[in-house]
N, C-alpha and C positions, 0 to 999 in steps of 0.2 A: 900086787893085785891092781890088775887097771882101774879108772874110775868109776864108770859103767858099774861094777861088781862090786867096787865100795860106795857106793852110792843103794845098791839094793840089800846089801849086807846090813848096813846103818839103820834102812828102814823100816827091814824084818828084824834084825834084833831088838829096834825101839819098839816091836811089835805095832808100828802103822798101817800093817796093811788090815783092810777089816774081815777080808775074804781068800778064799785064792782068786776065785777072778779079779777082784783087784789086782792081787799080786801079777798077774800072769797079764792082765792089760796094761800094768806098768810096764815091766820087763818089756814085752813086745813093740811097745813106743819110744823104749829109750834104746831098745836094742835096733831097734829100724831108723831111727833119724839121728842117732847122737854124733854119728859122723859128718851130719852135715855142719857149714859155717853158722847156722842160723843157732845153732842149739846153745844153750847158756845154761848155767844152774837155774834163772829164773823161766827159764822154756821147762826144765825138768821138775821145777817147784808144778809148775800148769800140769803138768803130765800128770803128777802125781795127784789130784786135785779130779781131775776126767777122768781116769781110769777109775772112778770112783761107781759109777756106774757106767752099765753098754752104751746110754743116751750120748754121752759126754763125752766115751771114748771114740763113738762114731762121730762126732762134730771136731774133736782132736786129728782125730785120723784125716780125713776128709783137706782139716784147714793144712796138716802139715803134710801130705801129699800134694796140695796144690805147689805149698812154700819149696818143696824140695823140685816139682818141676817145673817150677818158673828160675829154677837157679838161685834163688832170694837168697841175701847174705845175717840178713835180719828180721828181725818176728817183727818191725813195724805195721807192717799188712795185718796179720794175725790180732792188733792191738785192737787198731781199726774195728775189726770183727767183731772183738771181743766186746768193746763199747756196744756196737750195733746190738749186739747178742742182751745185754744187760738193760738196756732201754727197752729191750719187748717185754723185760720178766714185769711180773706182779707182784712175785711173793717173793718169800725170803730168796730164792734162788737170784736173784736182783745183787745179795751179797755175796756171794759165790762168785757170783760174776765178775765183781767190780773187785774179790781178794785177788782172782786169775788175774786181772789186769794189772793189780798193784804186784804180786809177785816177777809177771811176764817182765815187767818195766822199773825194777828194782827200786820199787819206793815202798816206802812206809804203809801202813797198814793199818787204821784204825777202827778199832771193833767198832760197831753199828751200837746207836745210843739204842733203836727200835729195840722193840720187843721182835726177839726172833723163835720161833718153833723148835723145839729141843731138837730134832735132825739137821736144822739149819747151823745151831749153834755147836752141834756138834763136831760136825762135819768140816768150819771153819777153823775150830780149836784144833783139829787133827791135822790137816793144812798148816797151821801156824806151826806147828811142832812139826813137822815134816820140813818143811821151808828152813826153822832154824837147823834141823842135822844137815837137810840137802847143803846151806853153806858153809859148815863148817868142815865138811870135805875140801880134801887139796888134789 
């Protein structure tokens, strides 16, 4: 089994996906850009993270259709973005942002002291647990 397919195997048997659109907007972004150089476990931690909703997946789509036709070897652009992206939030989506950027950039990860909204907290807990299966694939 290629990667691609144990990488979605792992995260529908962990039962992570929350929806089928989830499901089917992940699949769709790892199956359209995982050929490229840029694509990393931690680009596919992000994926799984915006396909989270249509919002997220259209801002996903968008930054990695530009990365794939600028030739880009790397998601350092995309980082950039994602910083920009997280300075405009207000609300807990400010954490969401700033987990994408720690996953994107394979650093560490520290839950937010703030009081976060149960969908906020959810959302990153499910993230966190998807990140750990997405790397322990080989």
């Amino acid at each position: 089994m290629d990667w691609k397919k144990s990488c979605f195997s792992a995260l529908d048997k962990a039962k992570l996906f929350e929806n089928s659109g989830h499901r089917t907007r992940f699949k769709e972004l790892v199956d359209c850009f995982s050929g490229y150089p840029f694509f990393t476990k931690g680009l596919c931690k992000c994926i799984y993270l915006s396909a989270w909703d249509e919002k997220h997946f259209c801002i996903m789509l968008e930054t990695l259709t530009e990365l794939s036709l600028g030739r880009e070897t790397n998601t350092k652009e995309m980082s950039v973005k994602g910083e920009d992206l997280a300075d405009e939030q207000t609300d807990g989506e400010y954490y969401i942002y700033q987990l994408s950027i720690a996953l994107l950039n394979d650093l560490p990860y520290e839950f937010p002291s703030a009081d976060l909204d149960p969908d906020t907290e959810y959302i990153i807990r499910r993230a966190l647990r998807a990140s750990d299966i997405i790397e322990q694939l080989s």
